[in-house]
PDB file of N, CA, C and O in Angstrom:
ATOM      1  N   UNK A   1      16.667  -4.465   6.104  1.00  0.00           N
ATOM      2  CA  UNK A   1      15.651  -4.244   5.093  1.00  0.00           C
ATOM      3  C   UNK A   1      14.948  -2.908   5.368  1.00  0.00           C
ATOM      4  O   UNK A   1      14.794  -2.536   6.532  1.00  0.00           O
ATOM      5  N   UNK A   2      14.535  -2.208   4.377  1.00  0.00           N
ATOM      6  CA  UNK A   2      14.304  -0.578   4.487  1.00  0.00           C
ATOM      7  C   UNK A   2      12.657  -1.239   4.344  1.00  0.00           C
ATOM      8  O   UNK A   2      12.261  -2.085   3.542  1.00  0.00           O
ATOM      9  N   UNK A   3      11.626  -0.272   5.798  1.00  0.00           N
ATOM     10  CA  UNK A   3      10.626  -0.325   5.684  1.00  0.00           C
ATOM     11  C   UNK A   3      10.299   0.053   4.421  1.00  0.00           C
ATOM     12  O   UNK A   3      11.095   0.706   3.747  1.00  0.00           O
ATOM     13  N   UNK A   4       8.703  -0.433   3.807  1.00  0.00           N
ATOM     14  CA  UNK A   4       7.913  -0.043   2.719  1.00  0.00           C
ATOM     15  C   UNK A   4       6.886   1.387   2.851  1.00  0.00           C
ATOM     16  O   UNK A   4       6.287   1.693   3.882  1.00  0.00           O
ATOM     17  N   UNK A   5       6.864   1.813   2.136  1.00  0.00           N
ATOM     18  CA  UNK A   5       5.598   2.467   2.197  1.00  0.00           C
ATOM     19  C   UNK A   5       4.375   2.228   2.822  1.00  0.00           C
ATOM     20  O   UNK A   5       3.769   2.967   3.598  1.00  0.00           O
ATOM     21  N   UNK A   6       3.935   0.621   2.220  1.00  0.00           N
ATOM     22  CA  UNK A   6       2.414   0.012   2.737  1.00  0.00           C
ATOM     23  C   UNK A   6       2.655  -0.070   3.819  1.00  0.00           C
ATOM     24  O   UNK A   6       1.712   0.273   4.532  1.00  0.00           O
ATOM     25  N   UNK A   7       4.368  -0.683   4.833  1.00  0.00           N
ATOM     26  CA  UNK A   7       3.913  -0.764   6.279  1.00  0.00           C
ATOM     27  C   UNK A   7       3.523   0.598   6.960  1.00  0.00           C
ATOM     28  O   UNK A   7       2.825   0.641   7.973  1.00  0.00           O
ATOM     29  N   UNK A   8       4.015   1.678   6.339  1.00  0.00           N
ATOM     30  CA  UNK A   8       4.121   3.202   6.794  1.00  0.00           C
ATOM     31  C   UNK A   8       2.802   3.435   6.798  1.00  0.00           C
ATOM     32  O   UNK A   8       2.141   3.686   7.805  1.00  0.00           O
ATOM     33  N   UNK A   9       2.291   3.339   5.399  1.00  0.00           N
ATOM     34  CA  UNK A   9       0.760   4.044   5.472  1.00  0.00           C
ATOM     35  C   UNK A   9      -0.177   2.832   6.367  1.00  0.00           C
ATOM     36  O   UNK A   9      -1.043   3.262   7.130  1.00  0.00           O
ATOM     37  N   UNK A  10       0.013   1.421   6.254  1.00  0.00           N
ATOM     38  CA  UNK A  10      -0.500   0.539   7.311  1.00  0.00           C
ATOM     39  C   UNK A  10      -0.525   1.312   8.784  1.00  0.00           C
ATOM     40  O   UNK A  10      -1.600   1.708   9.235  1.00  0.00           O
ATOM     41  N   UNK A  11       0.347   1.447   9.291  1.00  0.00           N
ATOM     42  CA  UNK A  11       0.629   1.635  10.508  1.00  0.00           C
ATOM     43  C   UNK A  11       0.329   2.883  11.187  1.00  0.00           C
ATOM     44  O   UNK A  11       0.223   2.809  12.411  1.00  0.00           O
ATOM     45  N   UNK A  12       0.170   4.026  10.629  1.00  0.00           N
ATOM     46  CA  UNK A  12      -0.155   5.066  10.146  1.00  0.00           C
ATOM     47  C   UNK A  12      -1.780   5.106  10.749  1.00  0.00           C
ATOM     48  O   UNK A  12      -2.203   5.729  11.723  1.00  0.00           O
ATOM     49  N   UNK A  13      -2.327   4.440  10.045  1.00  0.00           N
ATOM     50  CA  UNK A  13      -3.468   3.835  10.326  1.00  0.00           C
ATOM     51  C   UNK A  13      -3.907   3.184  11.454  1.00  0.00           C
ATOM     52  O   UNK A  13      -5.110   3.158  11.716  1.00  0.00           O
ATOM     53  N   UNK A  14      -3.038   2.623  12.200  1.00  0.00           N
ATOM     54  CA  UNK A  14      -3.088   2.151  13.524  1.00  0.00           C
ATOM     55  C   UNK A  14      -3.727   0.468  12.656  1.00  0.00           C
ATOM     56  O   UNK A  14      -4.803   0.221  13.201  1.00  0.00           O
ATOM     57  N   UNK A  15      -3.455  -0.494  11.724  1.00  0.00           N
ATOM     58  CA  UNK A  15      -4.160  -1.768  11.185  1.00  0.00           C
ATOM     59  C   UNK A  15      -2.977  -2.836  10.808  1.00  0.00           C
ATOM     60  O   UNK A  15      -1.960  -2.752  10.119  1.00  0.00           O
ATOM     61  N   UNK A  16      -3.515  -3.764  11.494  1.00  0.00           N
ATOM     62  CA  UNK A  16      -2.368  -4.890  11.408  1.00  0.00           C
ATOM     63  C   UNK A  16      -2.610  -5.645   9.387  1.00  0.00           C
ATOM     64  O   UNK A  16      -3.671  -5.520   8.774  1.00  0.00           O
ATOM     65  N   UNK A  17      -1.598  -6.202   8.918  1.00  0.00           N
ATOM     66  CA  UNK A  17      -1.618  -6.545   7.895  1.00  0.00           C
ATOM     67  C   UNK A  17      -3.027  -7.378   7.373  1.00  0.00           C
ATOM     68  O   UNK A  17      -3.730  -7.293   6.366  1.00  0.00           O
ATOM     69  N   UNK A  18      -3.062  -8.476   8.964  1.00  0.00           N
ATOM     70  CA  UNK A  18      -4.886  -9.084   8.385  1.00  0.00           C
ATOM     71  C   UNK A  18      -5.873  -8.226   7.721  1.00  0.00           C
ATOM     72  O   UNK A  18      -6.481  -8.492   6.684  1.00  0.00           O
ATOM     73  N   UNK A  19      -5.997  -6.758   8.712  1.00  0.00           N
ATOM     74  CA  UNK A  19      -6.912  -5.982   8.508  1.00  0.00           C
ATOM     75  C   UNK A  19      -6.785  -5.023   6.935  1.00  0.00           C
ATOM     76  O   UNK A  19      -7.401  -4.018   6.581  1.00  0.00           O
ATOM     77  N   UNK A  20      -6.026  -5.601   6.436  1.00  0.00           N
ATOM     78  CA  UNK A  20      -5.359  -4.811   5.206  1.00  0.00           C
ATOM     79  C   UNK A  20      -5.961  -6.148   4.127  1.00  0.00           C
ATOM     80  O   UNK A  20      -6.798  -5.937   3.250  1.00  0.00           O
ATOM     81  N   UNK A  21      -5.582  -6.998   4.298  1.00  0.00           N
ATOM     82  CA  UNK A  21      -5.422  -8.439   3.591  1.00  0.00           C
ATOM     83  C   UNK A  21      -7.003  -8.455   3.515  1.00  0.00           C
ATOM     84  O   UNK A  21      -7.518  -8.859   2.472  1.00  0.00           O
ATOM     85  N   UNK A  22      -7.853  -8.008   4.637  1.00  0.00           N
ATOM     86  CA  UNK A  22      -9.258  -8.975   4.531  1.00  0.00           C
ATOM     87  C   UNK A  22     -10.174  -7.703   3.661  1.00  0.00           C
ATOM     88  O   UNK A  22     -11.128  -7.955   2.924  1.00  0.00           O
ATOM     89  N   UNK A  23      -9.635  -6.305   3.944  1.00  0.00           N
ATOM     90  CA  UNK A  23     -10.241  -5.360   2.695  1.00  0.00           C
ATOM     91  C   UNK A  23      -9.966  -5.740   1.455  1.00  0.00           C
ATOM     92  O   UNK A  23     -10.850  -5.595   0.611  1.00  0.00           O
ATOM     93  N   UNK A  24      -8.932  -6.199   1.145  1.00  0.00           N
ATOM     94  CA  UNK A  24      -8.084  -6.368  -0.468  1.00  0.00           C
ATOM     95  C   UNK A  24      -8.849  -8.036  -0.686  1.00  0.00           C
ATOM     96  O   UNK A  24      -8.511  -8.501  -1.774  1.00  0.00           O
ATOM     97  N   UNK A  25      -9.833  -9.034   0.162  1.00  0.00           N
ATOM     98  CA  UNK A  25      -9.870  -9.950  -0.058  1.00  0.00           C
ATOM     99  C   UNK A  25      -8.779 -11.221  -0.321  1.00  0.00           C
ATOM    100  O   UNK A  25      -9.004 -12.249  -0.960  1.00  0.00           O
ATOM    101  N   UNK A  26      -7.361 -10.782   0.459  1.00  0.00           N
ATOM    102  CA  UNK A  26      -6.736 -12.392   0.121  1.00  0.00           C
ATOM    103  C   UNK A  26      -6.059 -12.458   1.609  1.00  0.00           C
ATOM    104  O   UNK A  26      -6.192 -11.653   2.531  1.00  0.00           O
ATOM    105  N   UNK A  27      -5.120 -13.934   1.548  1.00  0.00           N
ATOM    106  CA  UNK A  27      -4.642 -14.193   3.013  1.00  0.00           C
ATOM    107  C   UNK A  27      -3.432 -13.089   3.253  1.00  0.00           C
ATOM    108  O   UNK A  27      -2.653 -12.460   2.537  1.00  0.00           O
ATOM    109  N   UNK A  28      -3.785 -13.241   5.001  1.00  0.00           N
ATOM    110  CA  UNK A  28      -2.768 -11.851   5.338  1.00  0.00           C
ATOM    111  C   UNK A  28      -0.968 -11.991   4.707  1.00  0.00           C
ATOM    112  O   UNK A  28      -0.238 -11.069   4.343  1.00  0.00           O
ATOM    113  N   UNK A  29      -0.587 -13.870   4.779  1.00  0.00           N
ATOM    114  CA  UNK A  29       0.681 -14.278   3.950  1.00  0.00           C
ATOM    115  C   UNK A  29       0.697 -13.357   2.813  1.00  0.00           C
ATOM    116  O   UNK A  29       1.757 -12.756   2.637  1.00  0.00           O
ATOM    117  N   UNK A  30      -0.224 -13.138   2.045  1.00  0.00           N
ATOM    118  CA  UNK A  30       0.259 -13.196   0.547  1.00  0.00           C
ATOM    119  C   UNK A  30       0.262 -11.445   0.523  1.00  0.00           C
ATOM    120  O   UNK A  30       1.018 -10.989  -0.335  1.00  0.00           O
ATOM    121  N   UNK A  31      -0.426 -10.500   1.286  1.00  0.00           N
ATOM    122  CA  UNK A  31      -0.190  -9.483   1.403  1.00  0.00           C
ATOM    123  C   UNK A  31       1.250  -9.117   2.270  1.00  0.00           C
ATOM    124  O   UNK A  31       2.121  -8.453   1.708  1.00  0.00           O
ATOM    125  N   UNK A  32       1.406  -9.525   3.459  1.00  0.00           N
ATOM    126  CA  UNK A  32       2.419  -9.364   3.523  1.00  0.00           C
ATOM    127  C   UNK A  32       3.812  -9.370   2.642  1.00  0.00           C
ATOM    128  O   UNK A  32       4.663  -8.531   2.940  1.00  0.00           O
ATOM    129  N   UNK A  33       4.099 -10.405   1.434  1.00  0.00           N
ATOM    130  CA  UNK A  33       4.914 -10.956   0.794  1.00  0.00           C
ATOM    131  C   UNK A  33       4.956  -9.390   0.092  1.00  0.00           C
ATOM    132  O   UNK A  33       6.134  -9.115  -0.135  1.00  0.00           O
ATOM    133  N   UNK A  34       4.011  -8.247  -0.335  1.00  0.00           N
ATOM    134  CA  UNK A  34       3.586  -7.445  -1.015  1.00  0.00           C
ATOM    135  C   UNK A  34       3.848  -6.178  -0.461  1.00  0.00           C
ATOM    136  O   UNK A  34       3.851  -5.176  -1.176  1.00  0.00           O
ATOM    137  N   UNK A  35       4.118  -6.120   1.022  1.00  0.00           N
ATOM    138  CA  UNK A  35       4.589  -4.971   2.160  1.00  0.00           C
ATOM    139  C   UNK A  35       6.124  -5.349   2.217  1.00  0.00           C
ATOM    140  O   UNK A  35       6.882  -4.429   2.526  1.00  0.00           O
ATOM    141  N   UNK A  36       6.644  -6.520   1.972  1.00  0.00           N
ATOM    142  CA  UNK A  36       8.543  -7.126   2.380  1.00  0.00           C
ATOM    143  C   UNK A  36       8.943  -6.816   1.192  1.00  0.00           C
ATOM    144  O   UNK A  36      10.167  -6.779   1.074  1.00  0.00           O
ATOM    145  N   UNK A  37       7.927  -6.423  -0.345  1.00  0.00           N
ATOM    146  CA  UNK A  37       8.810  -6.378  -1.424  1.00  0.00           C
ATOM    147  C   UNK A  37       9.101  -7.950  -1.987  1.00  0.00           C
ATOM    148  O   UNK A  37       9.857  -8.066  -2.951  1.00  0.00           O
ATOM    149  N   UNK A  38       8.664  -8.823  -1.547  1.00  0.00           N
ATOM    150  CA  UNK A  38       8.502 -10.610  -2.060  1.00  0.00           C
ATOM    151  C   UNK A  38       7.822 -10.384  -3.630  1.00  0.00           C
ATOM    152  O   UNK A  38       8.338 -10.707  -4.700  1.00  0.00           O
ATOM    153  N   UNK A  39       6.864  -9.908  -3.466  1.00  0.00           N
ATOM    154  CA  UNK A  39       6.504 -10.073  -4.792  1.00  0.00           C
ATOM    155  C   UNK A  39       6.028  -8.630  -5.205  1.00  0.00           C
ATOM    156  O   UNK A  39       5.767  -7.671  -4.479  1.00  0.00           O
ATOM    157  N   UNK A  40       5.986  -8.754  -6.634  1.00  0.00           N
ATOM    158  CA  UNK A  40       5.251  -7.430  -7.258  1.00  0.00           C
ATOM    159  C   UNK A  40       3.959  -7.095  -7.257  1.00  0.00           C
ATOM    160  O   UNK A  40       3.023  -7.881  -7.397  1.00  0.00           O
ATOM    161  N   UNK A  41       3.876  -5.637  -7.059  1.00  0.00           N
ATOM    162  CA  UNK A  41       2.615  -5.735  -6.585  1.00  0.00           C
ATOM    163  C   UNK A  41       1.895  -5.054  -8.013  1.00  0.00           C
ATOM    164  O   UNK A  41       2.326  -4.046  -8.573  1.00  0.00           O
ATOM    165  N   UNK A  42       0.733  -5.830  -8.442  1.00  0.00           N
ATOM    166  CA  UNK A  42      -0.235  -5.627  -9.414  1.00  0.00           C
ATOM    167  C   UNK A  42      -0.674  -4.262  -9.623  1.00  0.00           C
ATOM    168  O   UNK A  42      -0.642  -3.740  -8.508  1.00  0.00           O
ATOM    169  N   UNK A  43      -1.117  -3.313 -10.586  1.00  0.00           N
ATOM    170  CA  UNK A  43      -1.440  -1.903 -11.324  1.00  0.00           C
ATOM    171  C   UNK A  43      -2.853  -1.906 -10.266  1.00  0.00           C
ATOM    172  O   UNK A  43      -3.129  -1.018  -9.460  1.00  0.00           O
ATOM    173  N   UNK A  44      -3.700  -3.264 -10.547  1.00  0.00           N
ATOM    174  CA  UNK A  44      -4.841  -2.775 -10.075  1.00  0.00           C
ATOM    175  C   UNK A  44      -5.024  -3.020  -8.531  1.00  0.00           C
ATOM    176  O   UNK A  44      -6.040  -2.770  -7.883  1.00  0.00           O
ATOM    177  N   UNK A  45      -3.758  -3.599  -8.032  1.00  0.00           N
ATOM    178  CA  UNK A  45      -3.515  -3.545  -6.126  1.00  0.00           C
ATOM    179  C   UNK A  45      -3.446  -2.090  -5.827  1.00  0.00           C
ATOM    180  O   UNK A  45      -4.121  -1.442  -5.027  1.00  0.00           O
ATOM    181  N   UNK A  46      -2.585  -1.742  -6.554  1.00  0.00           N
ATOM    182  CA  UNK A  46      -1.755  -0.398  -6.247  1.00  0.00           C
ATOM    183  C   UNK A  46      -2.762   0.723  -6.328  1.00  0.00           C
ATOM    184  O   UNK A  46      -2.929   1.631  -5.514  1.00  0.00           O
ATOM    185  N   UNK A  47      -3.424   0.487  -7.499  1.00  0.00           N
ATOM    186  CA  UNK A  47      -4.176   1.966  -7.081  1.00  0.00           C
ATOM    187  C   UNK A  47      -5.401   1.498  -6.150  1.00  0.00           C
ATOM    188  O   UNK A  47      -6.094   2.452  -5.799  1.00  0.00           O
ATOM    189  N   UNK A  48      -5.786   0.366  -5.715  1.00  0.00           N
ATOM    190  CA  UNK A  48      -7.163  -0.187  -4.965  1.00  0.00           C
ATOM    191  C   UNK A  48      -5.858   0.553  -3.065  1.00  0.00           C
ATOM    192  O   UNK A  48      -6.356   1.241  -2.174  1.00  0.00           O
ATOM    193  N   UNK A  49      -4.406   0.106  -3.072  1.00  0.00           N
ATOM    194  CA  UNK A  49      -4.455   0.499  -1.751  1.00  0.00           C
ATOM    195  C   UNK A  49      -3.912   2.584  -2.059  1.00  0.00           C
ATOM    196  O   UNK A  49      -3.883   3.304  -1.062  1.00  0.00           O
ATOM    197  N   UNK A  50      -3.599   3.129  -3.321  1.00  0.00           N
ATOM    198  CA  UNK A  50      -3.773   4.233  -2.701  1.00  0.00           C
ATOM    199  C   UNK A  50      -5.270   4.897  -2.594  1.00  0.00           C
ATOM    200  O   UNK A  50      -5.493   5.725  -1.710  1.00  0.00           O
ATOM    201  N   UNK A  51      -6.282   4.506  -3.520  1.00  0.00           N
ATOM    202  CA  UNK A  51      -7.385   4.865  -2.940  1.00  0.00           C
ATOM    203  C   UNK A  51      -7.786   5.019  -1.333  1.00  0.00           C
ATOM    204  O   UNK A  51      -8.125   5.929  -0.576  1.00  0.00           O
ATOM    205  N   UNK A  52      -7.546   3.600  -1.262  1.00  0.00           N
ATOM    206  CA  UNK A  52      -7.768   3.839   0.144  1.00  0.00           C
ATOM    207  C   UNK A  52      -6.643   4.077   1.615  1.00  0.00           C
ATOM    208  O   UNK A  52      -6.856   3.760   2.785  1.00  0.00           O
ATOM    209  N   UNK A  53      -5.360   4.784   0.970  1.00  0.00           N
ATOM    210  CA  UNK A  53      -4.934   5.374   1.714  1.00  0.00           C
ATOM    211  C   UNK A  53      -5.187   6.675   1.896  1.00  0.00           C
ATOM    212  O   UNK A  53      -5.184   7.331   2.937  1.00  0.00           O
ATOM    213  N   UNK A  54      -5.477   7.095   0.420  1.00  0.00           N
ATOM    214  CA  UNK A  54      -5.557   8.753   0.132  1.00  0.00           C
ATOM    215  C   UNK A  54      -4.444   9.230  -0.737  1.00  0.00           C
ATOM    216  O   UNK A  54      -4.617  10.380  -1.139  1.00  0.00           O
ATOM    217  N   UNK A  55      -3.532   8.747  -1.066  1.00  0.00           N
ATOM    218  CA  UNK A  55      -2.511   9.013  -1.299  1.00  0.00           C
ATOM    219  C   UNK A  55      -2.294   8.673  -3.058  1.00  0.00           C
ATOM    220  O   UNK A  55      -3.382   8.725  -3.632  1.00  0.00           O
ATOM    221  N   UNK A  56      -1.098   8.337  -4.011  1.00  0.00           N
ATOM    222  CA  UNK A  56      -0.695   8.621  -5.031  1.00  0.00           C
ATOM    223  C   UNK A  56      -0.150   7.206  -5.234  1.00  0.00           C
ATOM    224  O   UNK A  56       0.383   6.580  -4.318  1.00  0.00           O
ATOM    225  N   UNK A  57      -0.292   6.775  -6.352  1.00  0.00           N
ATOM    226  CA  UNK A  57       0.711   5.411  -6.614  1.00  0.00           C
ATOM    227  C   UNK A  57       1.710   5.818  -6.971  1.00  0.00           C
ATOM    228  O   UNK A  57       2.393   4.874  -7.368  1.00  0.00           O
ATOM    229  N   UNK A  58       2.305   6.913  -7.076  1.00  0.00           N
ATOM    230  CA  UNK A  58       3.847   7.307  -7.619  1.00  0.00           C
ATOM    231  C   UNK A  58       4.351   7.393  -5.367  1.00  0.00           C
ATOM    232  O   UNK A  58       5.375   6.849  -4.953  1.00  0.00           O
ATOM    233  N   UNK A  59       3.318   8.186  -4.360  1.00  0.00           N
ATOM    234  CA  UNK A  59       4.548   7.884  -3.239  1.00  0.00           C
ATOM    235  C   UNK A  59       4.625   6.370  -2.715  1.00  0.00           C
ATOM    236  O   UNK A  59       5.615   6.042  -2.061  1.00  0.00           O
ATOM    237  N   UNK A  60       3.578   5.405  -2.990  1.00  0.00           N
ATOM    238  CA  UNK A  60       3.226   4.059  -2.714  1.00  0.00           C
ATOM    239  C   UNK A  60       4.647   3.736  -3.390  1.00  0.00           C
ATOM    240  O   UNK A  60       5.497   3.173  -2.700  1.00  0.00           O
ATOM    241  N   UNK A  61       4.949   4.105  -4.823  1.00  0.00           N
ATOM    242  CA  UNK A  61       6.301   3.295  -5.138  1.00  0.00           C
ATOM    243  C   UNK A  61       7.594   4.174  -4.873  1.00  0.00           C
ATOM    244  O   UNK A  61       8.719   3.766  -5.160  1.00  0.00           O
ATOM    245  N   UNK A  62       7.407   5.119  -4.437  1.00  0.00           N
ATOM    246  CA  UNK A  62       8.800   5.680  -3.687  1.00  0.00           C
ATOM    247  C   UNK A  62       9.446   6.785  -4.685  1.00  0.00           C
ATOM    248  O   UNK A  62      10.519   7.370  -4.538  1.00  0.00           O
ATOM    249  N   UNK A  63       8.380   6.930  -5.877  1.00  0.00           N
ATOM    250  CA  UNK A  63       8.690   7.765  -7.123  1.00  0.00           C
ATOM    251  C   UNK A  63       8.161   9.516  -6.105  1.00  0.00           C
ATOM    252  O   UNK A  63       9.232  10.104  -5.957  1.00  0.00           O
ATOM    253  N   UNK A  64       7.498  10.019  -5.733  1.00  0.00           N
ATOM    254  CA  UNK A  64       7.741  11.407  -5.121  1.00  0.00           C
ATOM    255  C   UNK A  64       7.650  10.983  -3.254  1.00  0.00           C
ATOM    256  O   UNK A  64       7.324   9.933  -2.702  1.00  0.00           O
ATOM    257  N   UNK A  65       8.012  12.061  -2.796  1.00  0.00           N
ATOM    258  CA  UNK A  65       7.850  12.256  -1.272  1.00  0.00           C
ATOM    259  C   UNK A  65       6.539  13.210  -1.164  1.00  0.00           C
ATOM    260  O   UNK A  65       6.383  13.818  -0.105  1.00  0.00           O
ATOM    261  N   UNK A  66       5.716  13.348  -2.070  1.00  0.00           N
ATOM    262  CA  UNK A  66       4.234  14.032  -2.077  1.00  0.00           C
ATOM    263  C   UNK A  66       3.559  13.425  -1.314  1.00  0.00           C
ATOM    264  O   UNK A  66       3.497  12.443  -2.054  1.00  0.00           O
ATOM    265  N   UNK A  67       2.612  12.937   0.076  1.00  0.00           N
ATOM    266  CA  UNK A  67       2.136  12.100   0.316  1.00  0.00           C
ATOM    267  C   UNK A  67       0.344  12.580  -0.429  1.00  0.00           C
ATOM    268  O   UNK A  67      -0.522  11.722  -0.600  1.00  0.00           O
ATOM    269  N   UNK A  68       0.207  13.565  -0.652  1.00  0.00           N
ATOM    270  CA  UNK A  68      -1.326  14.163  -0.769  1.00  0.00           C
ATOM    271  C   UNK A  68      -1.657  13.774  -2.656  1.00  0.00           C
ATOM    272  O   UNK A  68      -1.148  14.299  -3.646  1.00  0.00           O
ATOM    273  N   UNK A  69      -2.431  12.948  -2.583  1.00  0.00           N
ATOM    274  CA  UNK A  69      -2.820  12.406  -4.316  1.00  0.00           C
ATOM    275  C   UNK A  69      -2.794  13.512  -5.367  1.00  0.00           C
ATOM    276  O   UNK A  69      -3.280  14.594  -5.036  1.00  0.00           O
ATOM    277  N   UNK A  70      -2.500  13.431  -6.079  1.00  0.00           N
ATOM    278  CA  UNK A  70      -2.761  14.309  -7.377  1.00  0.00           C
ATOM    279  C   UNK A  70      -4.405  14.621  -7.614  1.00  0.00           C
ATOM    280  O   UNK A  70      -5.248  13.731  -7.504  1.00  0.00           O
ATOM    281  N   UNK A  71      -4.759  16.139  -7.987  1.00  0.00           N
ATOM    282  CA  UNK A  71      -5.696  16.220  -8.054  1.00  0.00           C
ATOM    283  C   UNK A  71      -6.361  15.625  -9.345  1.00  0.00           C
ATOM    284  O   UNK A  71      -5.692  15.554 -10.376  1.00  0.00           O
ATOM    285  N   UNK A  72      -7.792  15.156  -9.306  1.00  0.00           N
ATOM    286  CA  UNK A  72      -8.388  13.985 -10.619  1.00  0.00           C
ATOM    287  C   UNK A  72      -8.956  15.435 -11.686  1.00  0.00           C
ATOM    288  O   UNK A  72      -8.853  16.639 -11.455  1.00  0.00           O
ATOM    289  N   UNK A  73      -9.419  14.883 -12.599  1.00  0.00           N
ATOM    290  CA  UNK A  73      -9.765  15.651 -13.862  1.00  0.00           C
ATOM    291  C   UNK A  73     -11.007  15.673 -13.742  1.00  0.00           C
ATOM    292  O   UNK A  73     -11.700  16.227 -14.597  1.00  0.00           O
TER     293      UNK A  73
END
């Protein structure tokens, strides 16, 4: 199985999945399921974890190798 992004930018971070799960408010299971590719991950997950990676929801889904966000308007 090809690591994800979220474990990259997780880890990156030096933060185990709990510590990911208890910012986003749900159990560390159901985030994980969301780092393995188990389930899809929601418009408003996605941009709540690139906010707080720093990063772009297009490299979160593997659409550029840009890691630095697009600048806002």
């Amino acid at each position: 199985m090809q690591k994800t992004r979220l474990r990259d930018l997780r880890e990156d971070k030096d933060l185990l999945q709990k510590d990911i799960a208890n910012i986003l408010g749900m159990k560390q299971q159901q985030y994980s399921r969301y780092e393995t590719d188990e389930n899809e991950i929601t418009v408003t997950l996605l941009k709540q974890l690139a906010d707080f990676y720093g990063t772009s929801t297009d490299y979160i889904l593997r659409l550029t190798s840009e890691k630095k966000p697009y600048p806002r308007d």
